[in-house]
C-alpha positions in Angstrom: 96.2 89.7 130.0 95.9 86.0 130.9 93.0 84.3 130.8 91.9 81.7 133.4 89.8 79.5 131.4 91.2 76.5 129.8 90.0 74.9 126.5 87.7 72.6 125.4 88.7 69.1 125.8 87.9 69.1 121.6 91.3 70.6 121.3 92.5 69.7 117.9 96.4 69.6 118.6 98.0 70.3 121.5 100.8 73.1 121.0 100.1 75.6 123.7 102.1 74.0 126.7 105.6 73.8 126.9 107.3 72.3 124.3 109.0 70.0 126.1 106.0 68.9 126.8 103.5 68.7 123.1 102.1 65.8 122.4 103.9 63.7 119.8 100.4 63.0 118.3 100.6 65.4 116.0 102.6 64.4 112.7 102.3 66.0 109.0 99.1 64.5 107.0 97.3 63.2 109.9 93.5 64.4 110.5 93.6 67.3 113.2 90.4 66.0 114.9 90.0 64.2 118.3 90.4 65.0 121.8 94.2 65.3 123.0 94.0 66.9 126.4 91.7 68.0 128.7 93.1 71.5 130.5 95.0 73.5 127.4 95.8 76.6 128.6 93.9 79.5 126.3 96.5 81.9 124.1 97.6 84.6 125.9 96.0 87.8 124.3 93.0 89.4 125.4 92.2 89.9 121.4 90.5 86.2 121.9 87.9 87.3 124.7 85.4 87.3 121.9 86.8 85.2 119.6 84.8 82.2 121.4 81.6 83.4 119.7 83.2 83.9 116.2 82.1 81.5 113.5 84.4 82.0 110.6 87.7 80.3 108.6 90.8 78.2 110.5 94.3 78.3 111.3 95.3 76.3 107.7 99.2 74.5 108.4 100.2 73.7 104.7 103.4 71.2 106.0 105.1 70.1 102.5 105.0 74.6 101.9 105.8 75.4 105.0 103.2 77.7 105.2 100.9 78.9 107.7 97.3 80.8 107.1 96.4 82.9 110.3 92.8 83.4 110.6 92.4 87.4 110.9 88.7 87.9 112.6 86.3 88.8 110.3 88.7 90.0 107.6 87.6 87.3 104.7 89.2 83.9 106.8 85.9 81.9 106.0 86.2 82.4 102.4 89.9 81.2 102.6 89.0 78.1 105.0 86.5 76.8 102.5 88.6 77.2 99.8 92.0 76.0 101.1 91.0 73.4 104.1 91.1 70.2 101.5 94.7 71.2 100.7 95.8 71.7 104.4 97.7 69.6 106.4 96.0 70.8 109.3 93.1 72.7 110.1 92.1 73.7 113.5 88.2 74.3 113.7 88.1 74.8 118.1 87.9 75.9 120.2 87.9 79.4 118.6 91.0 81.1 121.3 93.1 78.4 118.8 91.4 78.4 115.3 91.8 83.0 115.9 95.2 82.5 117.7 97.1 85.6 117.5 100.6 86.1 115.5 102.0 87.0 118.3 100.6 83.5 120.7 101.5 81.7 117.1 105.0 82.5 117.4 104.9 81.5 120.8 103.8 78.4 121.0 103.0 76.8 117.9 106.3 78.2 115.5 108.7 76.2 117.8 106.6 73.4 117.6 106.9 73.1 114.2 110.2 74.1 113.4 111.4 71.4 115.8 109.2 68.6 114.4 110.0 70.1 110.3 113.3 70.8 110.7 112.7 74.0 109.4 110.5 77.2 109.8 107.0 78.1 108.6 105.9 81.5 106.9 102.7 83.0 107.9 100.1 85.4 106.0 97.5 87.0 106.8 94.6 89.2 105.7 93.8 93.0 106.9 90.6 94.4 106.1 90.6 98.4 106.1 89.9 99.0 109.8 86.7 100.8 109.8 85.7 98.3 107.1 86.5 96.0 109.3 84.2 97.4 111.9 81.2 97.6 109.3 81.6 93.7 109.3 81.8 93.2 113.0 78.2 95.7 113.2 76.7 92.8 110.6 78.3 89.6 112.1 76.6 91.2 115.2 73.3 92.1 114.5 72.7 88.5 113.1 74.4 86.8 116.3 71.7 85.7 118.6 69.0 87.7 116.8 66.3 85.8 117.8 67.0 86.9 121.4 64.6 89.6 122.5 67.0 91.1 125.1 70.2 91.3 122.6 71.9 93.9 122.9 71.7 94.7 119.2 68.6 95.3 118.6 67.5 98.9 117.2 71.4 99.9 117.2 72.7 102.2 114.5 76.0 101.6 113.1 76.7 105.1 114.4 76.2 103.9 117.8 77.6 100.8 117.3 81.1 102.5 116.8 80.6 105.0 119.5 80.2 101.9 121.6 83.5 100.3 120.5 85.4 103.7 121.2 83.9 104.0 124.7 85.6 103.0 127.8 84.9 100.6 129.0 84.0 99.0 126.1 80.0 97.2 126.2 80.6 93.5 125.8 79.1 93.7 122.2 81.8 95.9 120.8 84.4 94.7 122.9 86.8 92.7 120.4 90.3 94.1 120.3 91.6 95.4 116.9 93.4 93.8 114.2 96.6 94.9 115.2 96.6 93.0 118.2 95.7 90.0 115.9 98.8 90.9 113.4 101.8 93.0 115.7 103.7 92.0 118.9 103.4 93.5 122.2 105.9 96.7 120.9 103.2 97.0 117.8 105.5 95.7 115.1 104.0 92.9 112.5 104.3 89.8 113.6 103.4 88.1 110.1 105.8 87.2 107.4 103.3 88.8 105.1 99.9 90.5 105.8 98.0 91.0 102.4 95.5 93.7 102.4 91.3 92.6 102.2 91.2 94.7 99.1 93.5 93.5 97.2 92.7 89.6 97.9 93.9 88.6 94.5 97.3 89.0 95.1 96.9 87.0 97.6 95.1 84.2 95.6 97.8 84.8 93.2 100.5 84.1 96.2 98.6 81.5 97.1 98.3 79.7 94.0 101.8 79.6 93.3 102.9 78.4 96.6 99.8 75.6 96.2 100.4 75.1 93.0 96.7 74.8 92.7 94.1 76.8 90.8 91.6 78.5 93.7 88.4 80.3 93.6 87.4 81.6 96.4 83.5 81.3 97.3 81.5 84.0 98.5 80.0 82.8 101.9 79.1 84.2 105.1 77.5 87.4 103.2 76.3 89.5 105.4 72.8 91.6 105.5 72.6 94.8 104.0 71.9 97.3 106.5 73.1 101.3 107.0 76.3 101.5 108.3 76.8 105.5 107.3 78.5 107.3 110.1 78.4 111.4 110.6 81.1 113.2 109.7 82.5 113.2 113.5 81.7 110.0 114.2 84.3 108.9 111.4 86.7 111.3 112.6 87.1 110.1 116.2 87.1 106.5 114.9 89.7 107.2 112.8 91.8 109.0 115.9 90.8 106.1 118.0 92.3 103.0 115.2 95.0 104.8 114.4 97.1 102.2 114.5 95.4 100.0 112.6 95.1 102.4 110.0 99.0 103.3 109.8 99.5 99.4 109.5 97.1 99.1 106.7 98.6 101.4 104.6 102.0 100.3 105.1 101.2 97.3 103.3 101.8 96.9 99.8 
């Protein structure tokens, strides 16, 4: 699904038009801030109908690597941006549909970019949290969005019904943010990331990181969320774990 908004003229770098047509603003080292266009069409995926609301980590572009970080929603990206952004070439903060673009929108429009301006191609990780994890920390990042406002939708709601909501068609505008493996896979369901570390196994990915930096990092621990109940009944988990199915078969294919 397309959508019909356009960005932000705060558009950090302009990638998403033809490429023909990409600004030639954009060269290795330079600060990605400033307005470039008015108009950029948003990515393509309707993963990023939410992703407009999402405060969390960057795309990271590491140019002398070759490397690309892709910001999975709410799978540890924040931790990653704070740690990583000094070392980036480029980080794009907004709007959100580009700083959450998809793998599959990345190797659309901004992998061609960059292989023709490199002369060569980029690798790109990612992070996976277990999926119903994953939902846990979308039921936090939620109930502290916009919690001041006595009409939020939110408010009094049980992890239990939270993920009754997100299994439910259609699919209430507070649950309604896609699933990671729209984030990581092409349209057939396929990855679409060079590598995809899991969430719970983060120091390998440190590890990878560090030698492909060459740079010591310790991650922070930010954005911690509230402790709250997020137990689910015994057939609540088994009809979530029908319903991300997919998610879950990707997860445990990886390493």
């Amino acid at each position: 699904m397309r959508s019909d908004a356009t960005c932000s003229p705060d558009v950090l770098i302009l990638l998403c038009g033809q490429n023909e047509n990409i600004s030639s603003e954009f060269l290795p080292g330079q600060s990605a801030t400033g307005s470039l266009m008015k108009g950029l069409p948003c990515c393509e995926q309707s993963v990023c109908r939410e992703h407009s609301k999402i405060k969390g980590g960057n795309l990271l572009i590491f140019w002398k690597q070759k490397l690309v970080f892709l910001a999975t929603p709410k799978a540890g990206s924040s931790a990653i941006e704070a740690a990583l952004e000094p070392l980036a070439e480029v980080a794009i903060k907004r709007p959100a549909e580009l700083k959450h673009i998809s793998a599959q929108d990345f190797n659309r429009h901004f992998a061609p970019f960059l292989a023709a301006r490199s002369g060569e191609s980029f690798t790109t990780v990612a992070l996976m949290r277990q999926p119903i994890d994953w939902l846990r920390s979308w039921y936090r990042f939620r109930l502290r969005d916009d919690d001041e406002d006595p009409n939020h939708p939110m408010i009094g709601r049980s992890f239990e019904q939270f993920a009754q909501d997100y299994m439910s068609d259609p699919t209430p505008a507070h649950a309604n943010f896609g699933t990671q493996s729209e984030f990581l896979c092409d349209a057939a369901g396929k990855p679409n990331v060079d590598t995809i570390f899991r969430y719970d196994q983060i120091d390998s990915f440190v590890h990878f990181l560090e030698e492909q930096l060459d740079f010591a990092i310790t991650l922070p621990r930010v954005n911690v969320p509230p402790a709250v109940d997020v137990a689910l009944s015994e057939q609540t988990q088994a009809d979530l774990t029908q319903a991300m199915a997919r998610d879950i078969a990707l997860y445990n294919s990886l390493g």
